[in-house]
C-alpha positions in Angstrom: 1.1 -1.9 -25.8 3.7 1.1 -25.9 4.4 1.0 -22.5 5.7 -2.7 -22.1 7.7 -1.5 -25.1 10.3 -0.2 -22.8 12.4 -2.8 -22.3 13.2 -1.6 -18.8 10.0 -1.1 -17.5 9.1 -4.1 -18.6 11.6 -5.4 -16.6 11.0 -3.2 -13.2 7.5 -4.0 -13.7 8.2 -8.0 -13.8 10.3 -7.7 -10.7 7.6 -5.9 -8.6 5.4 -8.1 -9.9 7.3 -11.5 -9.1 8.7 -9.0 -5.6 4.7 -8.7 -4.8 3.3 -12.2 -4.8 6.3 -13.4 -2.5 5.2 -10.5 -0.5 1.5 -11.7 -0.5 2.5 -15.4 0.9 4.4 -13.8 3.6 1.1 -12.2 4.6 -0.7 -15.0 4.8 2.4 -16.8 6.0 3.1 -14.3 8.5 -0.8 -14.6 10.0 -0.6 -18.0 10.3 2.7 -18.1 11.9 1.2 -15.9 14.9 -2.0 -18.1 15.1 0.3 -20.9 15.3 2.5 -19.4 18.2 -0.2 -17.4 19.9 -3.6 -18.7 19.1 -6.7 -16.4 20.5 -3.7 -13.5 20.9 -2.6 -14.1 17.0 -4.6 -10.7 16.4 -2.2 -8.8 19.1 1.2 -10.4 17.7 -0.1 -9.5 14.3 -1.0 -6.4 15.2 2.3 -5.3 16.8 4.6 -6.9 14.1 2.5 -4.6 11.3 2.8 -1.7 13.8 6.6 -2.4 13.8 6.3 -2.3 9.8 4.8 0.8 10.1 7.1 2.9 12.4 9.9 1.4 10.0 7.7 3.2 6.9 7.3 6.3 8.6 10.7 7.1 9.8 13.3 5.4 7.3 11.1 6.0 4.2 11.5 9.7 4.2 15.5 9.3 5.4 15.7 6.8 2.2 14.7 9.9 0.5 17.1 12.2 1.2 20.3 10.3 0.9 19.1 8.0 -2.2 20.8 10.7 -4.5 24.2 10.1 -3.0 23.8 6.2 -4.4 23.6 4.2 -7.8 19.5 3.3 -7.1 20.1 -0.1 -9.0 23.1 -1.0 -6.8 19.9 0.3 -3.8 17.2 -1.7 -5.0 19.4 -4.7 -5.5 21.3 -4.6 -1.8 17.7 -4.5 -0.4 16.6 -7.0 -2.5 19.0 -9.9 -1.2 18.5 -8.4 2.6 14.3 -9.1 2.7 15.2 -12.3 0.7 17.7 -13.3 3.3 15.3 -12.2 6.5 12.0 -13.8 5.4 14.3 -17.1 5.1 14.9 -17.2 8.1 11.0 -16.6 9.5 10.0 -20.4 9.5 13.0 -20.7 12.2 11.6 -18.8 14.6 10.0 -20.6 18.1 8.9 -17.2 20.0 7.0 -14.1 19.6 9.4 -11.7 19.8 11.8 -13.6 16.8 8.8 -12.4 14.4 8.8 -8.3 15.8 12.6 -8.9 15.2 12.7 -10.0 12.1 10.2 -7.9 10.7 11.5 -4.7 11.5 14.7 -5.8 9.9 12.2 -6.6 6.6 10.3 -3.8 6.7 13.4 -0.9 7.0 14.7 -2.4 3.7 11.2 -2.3 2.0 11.2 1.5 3.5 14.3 2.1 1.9 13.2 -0.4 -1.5 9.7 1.2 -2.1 9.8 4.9 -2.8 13.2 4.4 -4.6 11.5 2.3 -6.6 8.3 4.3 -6.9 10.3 7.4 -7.8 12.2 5.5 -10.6 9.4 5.2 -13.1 9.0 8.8 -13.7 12.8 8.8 -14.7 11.8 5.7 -17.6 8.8 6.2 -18.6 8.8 10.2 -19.4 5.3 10.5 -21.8 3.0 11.7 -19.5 0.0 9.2 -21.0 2.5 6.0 -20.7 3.2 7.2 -17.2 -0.9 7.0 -16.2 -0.9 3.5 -17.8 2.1 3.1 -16.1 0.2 3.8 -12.6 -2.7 1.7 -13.9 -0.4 -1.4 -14.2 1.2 -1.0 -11.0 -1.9 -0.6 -9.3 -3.1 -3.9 -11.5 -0.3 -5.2 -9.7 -0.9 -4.9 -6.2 -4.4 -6.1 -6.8 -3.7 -8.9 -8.3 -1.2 -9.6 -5.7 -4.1 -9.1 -3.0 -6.3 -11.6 -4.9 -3.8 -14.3 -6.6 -1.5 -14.6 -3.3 -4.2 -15.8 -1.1 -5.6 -18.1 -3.9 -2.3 -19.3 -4.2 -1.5 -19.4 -0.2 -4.9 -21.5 0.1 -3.9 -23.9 -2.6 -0.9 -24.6 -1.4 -1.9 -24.7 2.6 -3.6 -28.0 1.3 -0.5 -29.4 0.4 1.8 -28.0 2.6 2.8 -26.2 5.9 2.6 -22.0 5.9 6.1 -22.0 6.6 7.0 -23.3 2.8 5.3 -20.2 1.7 8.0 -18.1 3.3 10.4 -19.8 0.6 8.2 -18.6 -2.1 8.8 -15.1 -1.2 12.6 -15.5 -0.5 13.1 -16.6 -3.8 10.2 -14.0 -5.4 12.6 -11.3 -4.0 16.1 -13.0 -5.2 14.4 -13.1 -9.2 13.0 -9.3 -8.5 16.8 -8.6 -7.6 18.2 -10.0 -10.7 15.5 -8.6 -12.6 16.6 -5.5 -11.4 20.2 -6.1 -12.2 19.6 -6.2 -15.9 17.8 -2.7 -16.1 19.3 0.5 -16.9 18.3 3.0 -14.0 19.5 6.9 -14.1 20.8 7.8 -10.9 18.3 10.2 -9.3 18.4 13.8 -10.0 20.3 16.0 -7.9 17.3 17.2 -4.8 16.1 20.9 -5.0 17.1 21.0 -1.3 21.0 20.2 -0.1 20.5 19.0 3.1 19.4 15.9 4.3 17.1 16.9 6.7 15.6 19.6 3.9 15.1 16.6 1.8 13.6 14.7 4.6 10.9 17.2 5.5 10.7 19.0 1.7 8.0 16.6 0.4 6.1 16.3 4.1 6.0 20.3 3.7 4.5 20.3 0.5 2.3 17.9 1.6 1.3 20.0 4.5 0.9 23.6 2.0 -1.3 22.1 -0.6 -4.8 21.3 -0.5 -5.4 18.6 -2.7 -2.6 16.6 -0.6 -3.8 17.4 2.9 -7.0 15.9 1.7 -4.8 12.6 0.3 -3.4 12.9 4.1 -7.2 12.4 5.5 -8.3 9.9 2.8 -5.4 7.8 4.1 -6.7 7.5 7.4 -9.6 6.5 5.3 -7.9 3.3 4.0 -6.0 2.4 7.0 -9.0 2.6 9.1 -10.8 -0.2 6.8 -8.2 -2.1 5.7 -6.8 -3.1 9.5 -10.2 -4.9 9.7 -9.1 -7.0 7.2 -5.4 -6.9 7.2 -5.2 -7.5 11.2 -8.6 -9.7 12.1 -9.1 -11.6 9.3 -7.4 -14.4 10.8 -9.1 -14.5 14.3 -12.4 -13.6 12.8 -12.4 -16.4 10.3 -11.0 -19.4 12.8 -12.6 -18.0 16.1 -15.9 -17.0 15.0 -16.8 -18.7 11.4 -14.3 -21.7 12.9 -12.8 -22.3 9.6 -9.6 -23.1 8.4 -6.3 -22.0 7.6 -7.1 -22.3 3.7 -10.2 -20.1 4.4 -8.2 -17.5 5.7 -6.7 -17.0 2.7 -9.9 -16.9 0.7 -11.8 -14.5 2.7 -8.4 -12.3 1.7 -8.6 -12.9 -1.5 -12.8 -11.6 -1.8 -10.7 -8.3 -1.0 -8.6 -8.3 -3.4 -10.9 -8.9 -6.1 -12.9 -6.0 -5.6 -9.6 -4.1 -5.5 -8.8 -6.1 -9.0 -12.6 -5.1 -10.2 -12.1 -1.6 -9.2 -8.3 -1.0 -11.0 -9.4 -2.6 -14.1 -12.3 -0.4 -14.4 -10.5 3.2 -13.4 -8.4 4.0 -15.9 -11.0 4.5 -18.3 -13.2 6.3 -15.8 -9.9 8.5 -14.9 -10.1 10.2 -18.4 -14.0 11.7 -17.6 -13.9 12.2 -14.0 -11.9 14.1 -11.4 -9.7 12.4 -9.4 -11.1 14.0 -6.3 -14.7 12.6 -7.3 -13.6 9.4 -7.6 -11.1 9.5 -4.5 -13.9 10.9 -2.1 -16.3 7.9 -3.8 -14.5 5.6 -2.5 -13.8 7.1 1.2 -17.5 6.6 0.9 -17.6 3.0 0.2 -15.1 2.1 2.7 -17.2 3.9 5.5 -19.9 2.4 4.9 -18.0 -1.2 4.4 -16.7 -0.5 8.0 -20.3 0.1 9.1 -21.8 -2.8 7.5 -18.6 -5.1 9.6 -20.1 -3.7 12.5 -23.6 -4.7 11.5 -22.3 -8.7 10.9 -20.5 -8.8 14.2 -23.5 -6.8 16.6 -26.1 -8.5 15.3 -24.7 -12.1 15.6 -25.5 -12.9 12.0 -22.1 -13.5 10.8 -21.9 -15.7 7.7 -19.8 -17.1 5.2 -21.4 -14.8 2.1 -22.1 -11.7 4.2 -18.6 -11.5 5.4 -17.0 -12.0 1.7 -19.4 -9.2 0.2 -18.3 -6.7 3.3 -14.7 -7.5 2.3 -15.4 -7.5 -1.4 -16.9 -3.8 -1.4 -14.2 -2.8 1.2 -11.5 -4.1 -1.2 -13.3 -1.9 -3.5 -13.2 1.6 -1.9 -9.3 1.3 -1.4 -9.1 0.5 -5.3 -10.8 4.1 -5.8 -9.0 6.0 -3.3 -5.1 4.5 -3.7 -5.5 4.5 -7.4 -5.6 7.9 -8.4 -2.8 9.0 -6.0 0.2 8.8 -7.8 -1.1 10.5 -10.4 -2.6 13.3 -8.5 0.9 13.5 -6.5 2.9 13.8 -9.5 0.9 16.5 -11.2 1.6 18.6 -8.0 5.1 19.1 -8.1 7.7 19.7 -9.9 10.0 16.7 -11.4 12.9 17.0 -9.1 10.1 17.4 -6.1 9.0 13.8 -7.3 10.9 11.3 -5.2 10.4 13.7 -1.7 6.8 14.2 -2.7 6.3 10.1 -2.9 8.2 9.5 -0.2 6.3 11.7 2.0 3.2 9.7 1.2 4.6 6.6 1.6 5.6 7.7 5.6 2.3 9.6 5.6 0.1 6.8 4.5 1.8 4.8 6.6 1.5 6.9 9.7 -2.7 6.5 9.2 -1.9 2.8 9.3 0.3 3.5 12.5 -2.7 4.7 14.2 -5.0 1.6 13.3 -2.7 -1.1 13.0 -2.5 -1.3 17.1 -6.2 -0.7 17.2 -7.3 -3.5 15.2 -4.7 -6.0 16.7 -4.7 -4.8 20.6 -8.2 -3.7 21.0 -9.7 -6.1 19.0 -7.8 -9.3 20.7 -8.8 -7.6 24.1 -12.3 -6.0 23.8 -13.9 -8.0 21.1 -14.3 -6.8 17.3 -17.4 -5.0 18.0 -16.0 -2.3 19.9 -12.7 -2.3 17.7 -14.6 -2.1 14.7 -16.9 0.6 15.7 -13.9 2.9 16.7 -12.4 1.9 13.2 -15.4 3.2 11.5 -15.8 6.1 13.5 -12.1 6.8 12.6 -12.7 6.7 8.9 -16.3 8.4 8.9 -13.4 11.5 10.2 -11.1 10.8 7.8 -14.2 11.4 5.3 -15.2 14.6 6.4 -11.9 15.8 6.7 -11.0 15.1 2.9 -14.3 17.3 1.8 -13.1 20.3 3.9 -9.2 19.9 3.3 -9.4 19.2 -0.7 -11.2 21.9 -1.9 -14.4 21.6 -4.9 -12.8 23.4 -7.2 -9.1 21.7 -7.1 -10.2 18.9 -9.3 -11.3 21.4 -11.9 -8.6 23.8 -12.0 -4.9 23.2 -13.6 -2.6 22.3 -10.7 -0.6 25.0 -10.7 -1.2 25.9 -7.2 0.8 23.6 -4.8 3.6 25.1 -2.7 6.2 23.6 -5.2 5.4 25.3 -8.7 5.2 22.7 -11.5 6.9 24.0 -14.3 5.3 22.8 -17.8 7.4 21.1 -20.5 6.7 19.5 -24.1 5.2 16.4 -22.5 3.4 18.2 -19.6 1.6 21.5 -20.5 -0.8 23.3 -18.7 -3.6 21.1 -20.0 -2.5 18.2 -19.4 -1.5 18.8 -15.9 -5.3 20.1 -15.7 -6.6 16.7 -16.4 -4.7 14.9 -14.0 -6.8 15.9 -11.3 
């Protein structure tokens, strides 16, 4: 395959590959962990340490931004690196609640800082415009087999071993992605459009805020968050309060998500080449509503199961696949290329801030007035995302060339006018 040709995307794409899965066990890990200190509650502490990772998202990952011009990115990526392998070290340690909100903002403001860097490298090495669609493809690939492998693996393991050995797994998963990184030739980033670092900060939220097709992205994300804190946050109290199962079957039930995610990715990037991204995006804002609904259903009507359960997560898992999939691509093709790292870092705070919102619903609400009423509210909250991507993204965007957005794209040799049409 051309694109695993480049030898150092090859290597970017084996660090966030080996950087994920450690990622996935701390999930798992991390869910466990508050069970273990908290019990019936575990959704609450889970809830507020993923909250924590959220306001770290929203307010450093745009800062990251601005200033990541004024350093060498590898040196970046490599510094934060060795910090979230250091931090999640030191997780098995901890003996009360608020170690783990400590911690974990300390995590999560260098994978704030990590992500978008890293995001907005891959334009800069992989430059054809069809390598950089596979290139999204892959990374998607990535995260969904993270979402499906890690919990496989977590559930293996957990029969061997205590959750807290998994935390080792993703110290040293981030220590390899580090040295991985090491070995790779990264440009330093182009010099921003804007000179100030608050310009910066706000330049790709503004664009974000002036162009349609991205203030529909903005109301799809609410979309995702609003599903997947049903099964990010309550997985764990749902599966060992109410199906009373174990801590292995926690990490299955996570895993039937990910593999519709994994089902979904491998299937859209042939599907991207006929169909408009919007189509396919607002398809799967679809499925997610009505995989919220259909949670509600299992946990109003008593009837929760083993099998019903997994297919609920399974088609949620699903929807996100069609919605986050697209994204980058749709991003890219709507700005110009020194816009790129603002414009992805302004939907990695964005997306983020949906998550925000839900994160503390699923955890607080749910531990205190049951998962019917939390899930209900979750639906409802997504069912509005919906409708607001059909009236914010416009029919006829995903038809015309995107040459519209507040930040003109300016066509070169490998992105004319036509193939910016397609990418949308």
């Amino acid at each position: 395959m051309r694109l695993f040709a480049i030898r150092d995307y090859r290597y970017l794409f084996s660090a966030q590959i080996i950087a994920l899965f450690g990622t996935g066990l701390t999930t798992v890990a991390l869910g466990l962990l508050a069970y273990d200190l908290a019990g019936p509650r575990a959704g609450m502490v889970l809830g507020t340490a993923l909250t924590i990772k959220m306001v770290m998202y929203v307010v450093i990952a745009p800062l990251a931004a601005a200033y990541v011009d004024r350093f060498p990115r590898r040196t970046l990526l490599v510094v934060l690196d060795m910090v979230r392998a250091a931090v999640v070290l030191a997780l098995p340690l901890i003996t009360e609640v608020w170690h783990i909100y400590a911690l974990i903002g300390l995590l999560q403001a260098a994978s704030a800082a990590f992500t978008p860097t890293f995001q907005a490298v891959i334009p800069d090495i992989v430059t054809d415009e069809s390598d950089y669609t596979r290139a999204l493809s892959a990374s998607q690939v990535a995260y969904t087999m993270e979402s499906l492998l890690s919990p496989v693996l977590a559930a293996v393991a957990l029969a061997f071993m205590s959750f807290n050995w998994l935390f080792l797994g993703t110290s040293a998963g981030f220590l390899v992605s580090g040295l991985l990184v090491l070995s790779t030739r990264i440009p330093n980033a182009r010099p921003s459009a804007h000179t100030k670092a608050w310009d910066k900060a706000a330049g790709g939220i503004t664009t974000f805020l002036r162009t349609p097709r991205l203030r529909g992205i903005m109301a799809l994300n609410l979309v995702v968050a609003a599903a997947g804190s049903i099964v990010v946050v309550n997985t764990v109290n749902y599966v060992r309060d109410e199906l009373n199962g174990s801590q292995s079957d926690v990490a299955w039930m996570l895993a039937a998500s990910g593999s519709g995610t994994l089902l979904a990715a491998l299937v859209l990037p042939r599907v991207l080449d006929r169909i408009t991204a919007r189509t396919i995006m607002i398809s799967g804002a679809g499925v997610l509503v009505g995989g919220t609904i259909a949670a509600v259903a299992l946990i109003t009507t008593g009837l929760s199961t083993w099998t019903g359960t997994a297919i609920v997560w399974t088609v949620i898992g699903i929807g996100m696949a069609l919605v986050i999939t697209p994204t980058g691509k749709v991003l890219r093709a709507s700005v110009e290329p020194r816009a790129i790292p603002e414009v992805f870092a302004a939907q990695f705070s964005l997306s983020h801030l949906a998550w925000l919102i839900t994160y503390p619903i699923a955890g607080w609400l749910g531990t205190n007035a049951g998962f019917a009423l939390t899930w209900s509210l979750l639906s409802a909250l997504a069912g509005m995302g919906a409708v607001g991507t059909l009236l914010l993204w416009p029919r006829h965007d995903g038809r015309r060339a995107m040459t519209e957005s507040a930040t003109p794209v300016r066509p070169t040799a490998r992105a004319d006018r036509s193939t910016l049409s397609k990418a949308a």
